[in-house]
C-alpha positions, 0 to 999 in steps of 0.5 A, a space after each residue: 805307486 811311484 810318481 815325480 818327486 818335483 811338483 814344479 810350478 804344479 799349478 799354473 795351468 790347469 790343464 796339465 799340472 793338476 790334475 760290467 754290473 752297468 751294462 747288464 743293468 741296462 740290458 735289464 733296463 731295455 728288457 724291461 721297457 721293451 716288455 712293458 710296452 710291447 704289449 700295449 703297442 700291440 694292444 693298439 695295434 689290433 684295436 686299430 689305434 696304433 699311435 704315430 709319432 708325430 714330424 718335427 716340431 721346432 721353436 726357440 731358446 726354451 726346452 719344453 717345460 715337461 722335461 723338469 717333472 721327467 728324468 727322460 728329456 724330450 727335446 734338446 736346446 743346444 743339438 741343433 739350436 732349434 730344440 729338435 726332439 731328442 729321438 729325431 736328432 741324428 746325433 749322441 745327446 745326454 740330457 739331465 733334467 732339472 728332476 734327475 738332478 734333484 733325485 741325485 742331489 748334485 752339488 756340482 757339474 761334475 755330479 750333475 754329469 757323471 751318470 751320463 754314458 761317455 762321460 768321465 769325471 775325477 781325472 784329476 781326483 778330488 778337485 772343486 776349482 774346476 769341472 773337470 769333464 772328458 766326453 769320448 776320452 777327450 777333455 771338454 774342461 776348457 773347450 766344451 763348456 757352455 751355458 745357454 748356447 755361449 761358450 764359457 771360454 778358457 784363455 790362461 788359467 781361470 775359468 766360470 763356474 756355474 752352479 747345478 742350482 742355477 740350472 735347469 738341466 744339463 745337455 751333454 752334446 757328443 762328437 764335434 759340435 763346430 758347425 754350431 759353435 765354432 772352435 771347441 774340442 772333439 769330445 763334444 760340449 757340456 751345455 748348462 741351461 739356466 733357471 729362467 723366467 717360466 709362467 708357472 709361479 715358483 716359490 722355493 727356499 732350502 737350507 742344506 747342511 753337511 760333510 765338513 761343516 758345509 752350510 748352504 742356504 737357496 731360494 727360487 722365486 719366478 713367475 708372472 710381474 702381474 697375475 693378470 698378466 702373462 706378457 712380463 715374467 721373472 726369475 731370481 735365484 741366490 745361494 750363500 754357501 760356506 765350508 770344507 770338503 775333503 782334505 780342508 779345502 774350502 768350498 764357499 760361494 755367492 750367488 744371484 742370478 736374477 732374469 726378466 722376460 717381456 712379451 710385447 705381442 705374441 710374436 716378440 719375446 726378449 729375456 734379459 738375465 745376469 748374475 754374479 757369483 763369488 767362489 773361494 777354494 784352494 789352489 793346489 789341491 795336489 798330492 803331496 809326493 815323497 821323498 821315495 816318490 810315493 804318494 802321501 796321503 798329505 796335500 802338497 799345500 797349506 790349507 790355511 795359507 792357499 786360497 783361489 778366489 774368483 769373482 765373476 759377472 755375467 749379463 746378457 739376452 736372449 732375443 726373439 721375433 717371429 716374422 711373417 711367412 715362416 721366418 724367426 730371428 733370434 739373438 744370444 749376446 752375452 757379456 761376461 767378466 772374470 777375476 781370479 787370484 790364487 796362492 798356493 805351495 808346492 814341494 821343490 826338493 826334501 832334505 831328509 823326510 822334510 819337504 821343503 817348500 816354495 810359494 806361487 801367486 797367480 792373477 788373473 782377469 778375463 773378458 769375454 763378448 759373444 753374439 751369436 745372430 740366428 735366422 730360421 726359416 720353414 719351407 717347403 720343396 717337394 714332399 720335403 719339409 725343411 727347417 733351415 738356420 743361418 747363423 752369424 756369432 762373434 766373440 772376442 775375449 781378452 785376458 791378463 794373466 801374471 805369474 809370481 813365486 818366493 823360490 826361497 824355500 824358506 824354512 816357514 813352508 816347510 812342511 815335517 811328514 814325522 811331525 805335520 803342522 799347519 798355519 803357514 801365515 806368510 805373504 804373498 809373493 809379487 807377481 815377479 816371473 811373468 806377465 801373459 797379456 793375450 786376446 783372440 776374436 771369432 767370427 763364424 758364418 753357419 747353415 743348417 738344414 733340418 729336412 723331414 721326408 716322410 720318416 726320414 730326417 736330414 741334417 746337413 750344416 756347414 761352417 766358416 771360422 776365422 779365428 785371430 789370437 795374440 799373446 804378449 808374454 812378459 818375462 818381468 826379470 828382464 823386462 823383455 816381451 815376446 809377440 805371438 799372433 795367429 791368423 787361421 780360418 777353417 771350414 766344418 761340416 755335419 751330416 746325419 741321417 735318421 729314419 723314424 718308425 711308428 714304434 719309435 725305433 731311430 736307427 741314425 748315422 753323422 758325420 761331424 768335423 771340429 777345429 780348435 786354436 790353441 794357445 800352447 807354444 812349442 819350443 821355438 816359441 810358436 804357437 802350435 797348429 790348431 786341433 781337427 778332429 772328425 767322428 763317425 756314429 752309428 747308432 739307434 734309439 728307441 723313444 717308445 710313443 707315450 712314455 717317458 723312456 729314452 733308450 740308445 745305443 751308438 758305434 764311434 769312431 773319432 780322431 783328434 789330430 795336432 793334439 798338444 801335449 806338455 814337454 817340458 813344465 820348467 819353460 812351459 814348452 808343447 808339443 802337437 802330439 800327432 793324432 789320437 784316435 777313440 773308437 767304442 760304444 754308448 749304451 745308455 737309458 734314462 727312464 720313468 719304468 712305472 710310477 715313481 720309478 726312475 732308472 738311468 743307466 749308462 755303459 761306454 766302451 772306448 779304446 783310447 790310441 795314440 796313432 801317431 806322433 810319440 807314444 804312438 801305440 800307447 793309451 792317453 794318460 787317465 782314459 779307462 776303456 770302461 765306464 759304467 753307472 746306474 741309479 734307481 730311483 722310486 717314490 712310494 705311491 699315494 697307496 702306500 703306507 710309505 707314501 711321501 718317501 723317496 728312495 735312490 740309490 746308484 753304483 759308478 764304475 771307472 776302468 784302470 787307466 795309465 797314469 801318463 801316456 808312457 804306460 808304464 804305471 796304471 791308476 786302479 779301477 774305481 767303484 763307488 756306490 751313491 745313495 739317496 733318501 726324501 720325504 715329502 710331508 705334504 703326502 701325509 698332511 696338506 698342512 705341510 703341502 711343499 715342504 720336503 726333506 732330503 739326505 744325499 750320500 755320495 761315496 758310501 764305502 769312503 773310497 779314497 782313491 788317489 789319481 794320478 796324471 803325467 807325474 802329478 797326483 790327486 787325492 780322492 774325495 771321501 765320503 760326502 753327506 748332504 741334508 736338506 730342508 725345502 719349502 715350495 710354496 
């Protein structure tokens, strides 16, 4: 495959510059439970005990706590706010929970996700600087990340990391979410629910070792202050990790993460919680490309000479008070800081078969404040049940980023593909190009009614945004700045309807509406008009009484208009691509078959068009039309003389996609098989009750599949073996 044969300045934003056996598994998967508890509905059924669903039931900020011993979730936190069941939301939600992602082992968001129907991970190949996600064929990497309801914003280059340790569960929430959330991409949302404070006492602590000498240790300590005493809780959890990946680039991080919970009355509940978290990798983690504009399998940087450190704190609450005559307040308020610096190298020309070099520096340094004030109110009008929510947020973020480079090309970065060395010591350069000061504020209003009418449950929400963003940039040679603000204020709304039977069949409709500012200038030095986009669903699920089996299948139709798109790396100039339209289907199981037996399976059809502006007839670049995985997991029974064994196993397919929206040159297909192995030592002997070992595998065939993206290329990650001890206590 042949690309560009100039990386210019191939890292200073990320976002552009780096870069069939499922579907009848599933079939199997619907089959099976569809066999399995047919019988015993009919068998109530003639005994006159034919089991009826209960209406809704809502509350606060947790998720129901029996979601972590089940890889099928009952409810969702960040749908609608007010933790809805999953089978009577009209909407497409993906929920991983804190067991599936221990059954799998994942060492980030993008392994936490990547068995989800829809979604899309390794668009840019193997890249640990950022959690790099598309939902329905957009990117939700900077727009759609969240953790406990607030955003985790994106401005200039850096970006917050978290950690699936830290984590309860992951809820992927398709389709524009803009009522709820404001500004944010038409894709959907990724929202990570943290640990925090339970009344189960948790002890755990772990060491983990693997591929390139990675070394990891973790604990999880909570529980009641007093045992005597369920009014004040807490929660700790930590983690020191050093080591490579693929291709020496490195994956360290720090992490403490303590929380507190205190419970006055039965009415009040406040959670205070922070964290700090330190994470060094490498900066340019790009391919190297030729001088005949093949790919090499060499990285375009030096490992010894590249770093990306970034050091960010997090503290905030989660307020809540119930009043009397069906009212509960509750606060979310966030405080969030961020510090990254970065050096890397990158090809600017070859002489011979000798790529000479040049070096880049980056800084850059984010706050963010975000209070999102919700009242929730139950009524009655009629024979309707309703459950409303008001809401207001505000959030305001300010951030410095600065742009350096040694243009030099200096014989110290060369870099001999006959004869490849390593060990480039030189300094790093002066911030001496540019300077980008920018700030933006967001103040939204938000309604949502939840009404149940007999089986049938409505949603109907709407939301007005005013968003105000300015942005100084700098060009330090000249010392000249230029001034760019934007005023803009939209309106979105949703609209869902789901009917419930006795069976647990929910065939259900929405319609949901986004907005998103952007910050990408236009040849004139503009910024470009703000995104909207629009989605239509169809779908229906199946929760059948009893179980623990989430079955659904959904139809999509979604546009994202005034989409901006790189033209020219050098000045940094977009361009609003027009319109881009995603149409397909989801089909996806996640449940417990038998005892011990988990399945999760996931299959997504999505014809990706650009409809209007250039390229209009073209795909966009690296969005396959098809997406498949399944993972199957079974823990031997206490019967079984293998009991205390666990076992998995799981097979991801990605479709071919266009390496630009060109569509002249194509990325292969993908297939990549997971595997996973346990045992827990207490099912043989108590005397070692809690302590479980586990080996991860993921990438068995070590495929090592380049990707490439609007001229730039990504290696992919080899195969990956984690081991690691426990003990819960």
């Amino acid at each position: 495959m042949k690309q560009k044969s100039h990386n210019y300045i191939s890292n200073l934003t990320r976002k552009r510059f780096h870069r069939a056996s499922g579907a009848t598994a599933l079939a199997t998967v619907f089959a099976l439970s569809g066999n399995a508890f047919a019988q015993d509905a009919a068998a109530d059924a003639n005994n006159g005990n034919a089991t009826q669903l209960a209406p809704i039931v809502v509350s606060g900020q947790s998720s129901d706590a029996s979601d972590n011993t089940t890889v099928a979730a009952k409810k969702s936190q960040g749908a609608t706010k007010i933790n809805t069941p999953l089978v009577e939301t009209p909407r497409s939600v993906s929920v991983v929970t804190r067991k599936e992602l221990e059954e799998r082992g994942a060492q980030d968001i993008t392994e936490a996700v990547r068995y989800s129907a829809g979604v899309q991970t390794g668009s840019y190949g193997f890249d640990p600087r950022f959690d790099q996600i598309y939902i329905r064929g957009n990117d939700v990497t900077t727009d759609g990340d969240y953790r406990d309801g607030l955003r985790q914003p994106y401005m200039n280059y850096a970006m917050f990391r978290t950690d699936p340790y830290a984590l309860d569960r992951v809820e992927i929430i398709k389709g524009p979410v803009s009522v709820l959330y404001g500004a944010g991409s038409p894709g959907g949302i990724v929202n990570k629910i943290s640990k925090l404070p339970t009344d189960e006492t948790i002890r755990e602590v772990g060491v983990l070792y693997g591929t390139s000498d990675r070394a990891q240790t973790m604990f999880d300590f909570g529980g009641r202050v007093n045992q005597d005493d369920d009014s004040m809780l807490y929660r700790i959890v930590g983690l020191a990790r050093k080591g490579d990946t693929n291709f020496d680039i490195a994956d360290d991080r720090y992490l403490i993460q303590p929380s507190f919970t205190w419970k006055p009355d039965d009415t009040t509940k406040i959670t205070i919680y922070g964290s700090a978290q330190s994470t060094e990798t490498d900066a340019n983690v790009g391919a190297m490309i030729g001088p005949d504009g093949n790919v090499l399998d060499y990285r375009d940087s030096d490992p010894d000479y590249d770093y990306q450190r970034t050091k960010q704190q997090q503290v905030g609450y989660q307020f809540e008070h119930e009043f009397d005559g069906g009212f509960t307040f509750r606060q979310n308020l966030r405080f969030s800081h961020l510090d990254l610096k970065s050096r890397y190298l990158s090809t600017l020309d070859w002489v011979g078969d000798v790529a000479q070099r040049y070096a880049t520096a980056i800084g850059d340094r984010m706050n963010v404040f975000q209070v999102d004030n919700q009242l929730e109110s139950k009524f009655n009008t009629g024979a309707a049940a309703h459950t409303m929510l008001f809401g207001l947020d505000y959030t305001r973020m300010s951030d410095s980023f600065a742009y350096g480079m040694d243009a030099t090309t200096s014989p110290a970065y060369d870099f001999d593909i006959d004869n490849p060395t390593y060990g480039v010591s030189s300094p790093t350069p002066a911030y001496n190009f540019s300077r980008v000061d920018a700030s933006l504020q967001q103040f939204g209003a938000y309604a949502l009614d939840q009404i149940e009418l007999d089986k049938w449950r409505f949603t109907l929400g709407g939301r007005q945004t005013w968003v105000k963003q300015s942005t100084d940039t700098t060009i330090v040679s000249t010392d000249t700045t230029t001034n760019d603000s934007l005023n803009k204020n939209a309106f979105s709304y949703q609209l869902g309807a789901l009917y419930l039977f006795d069976n647990g069949i929910a065939p259900f409709t929405s319609y949901s509406t986004s907005f998103n500012p952007v910050t990408q200038r236009s040849a004139s030095g503009s910024i470009l008009d703000p995104t909207k986009g629009e989605q239509y669903e169809l779908g229906v699920k199946y929760q059948p009484p009893g179980t623990d089996i989430l079955l659904s299948a959904v139809a999509y139709h979604l546009v994202e208009k005034n989409k901006p798109v790189l033209v020219d790396p050098l000045t940094l100039v977009y361009a609003s691509l027009g319109e881009v339209t995603n149409k397909g289907i989801e089909l996806e199981a996640r449940a417990n078959i038998t005892d011990g037996w988990d399945v999760v399976a996931a299959y997504a059809y999505n014809h990706s068009e650009i409809t209007r502006g250039d390229d209009a007839g073209n795909a966009p670049a690296v969005t396959p039309k098809n997406i498949a995985s399944l993972w199957s997991n079974y823990t031997f029974q206490d019967d079984s003389a293998a009991k205390g064994l666990t076992v998995g196993a799981g097979i991801r397919y990605t479709g071919e996609t266009y390496t630009s929206t060109a569509n002249t040159a194509k990325n292969d297909a993908s297939v990549y098989l997971d595997a996973a192995v346990s045992y827990d030592f207490g099912a043989v002997d108590q005397k070692y009750k809690g302590l479980t070992a586990s080996v991860d595998v993921r990438n068995i065939a070590n495929r090592r599949l380049t990707v490439c993206n609007e001229g730039y290329c990504y290696l992919g990650q080899g195969r990956n073996i984690t081991a690691s001890l426990k003990y819960r206590w």
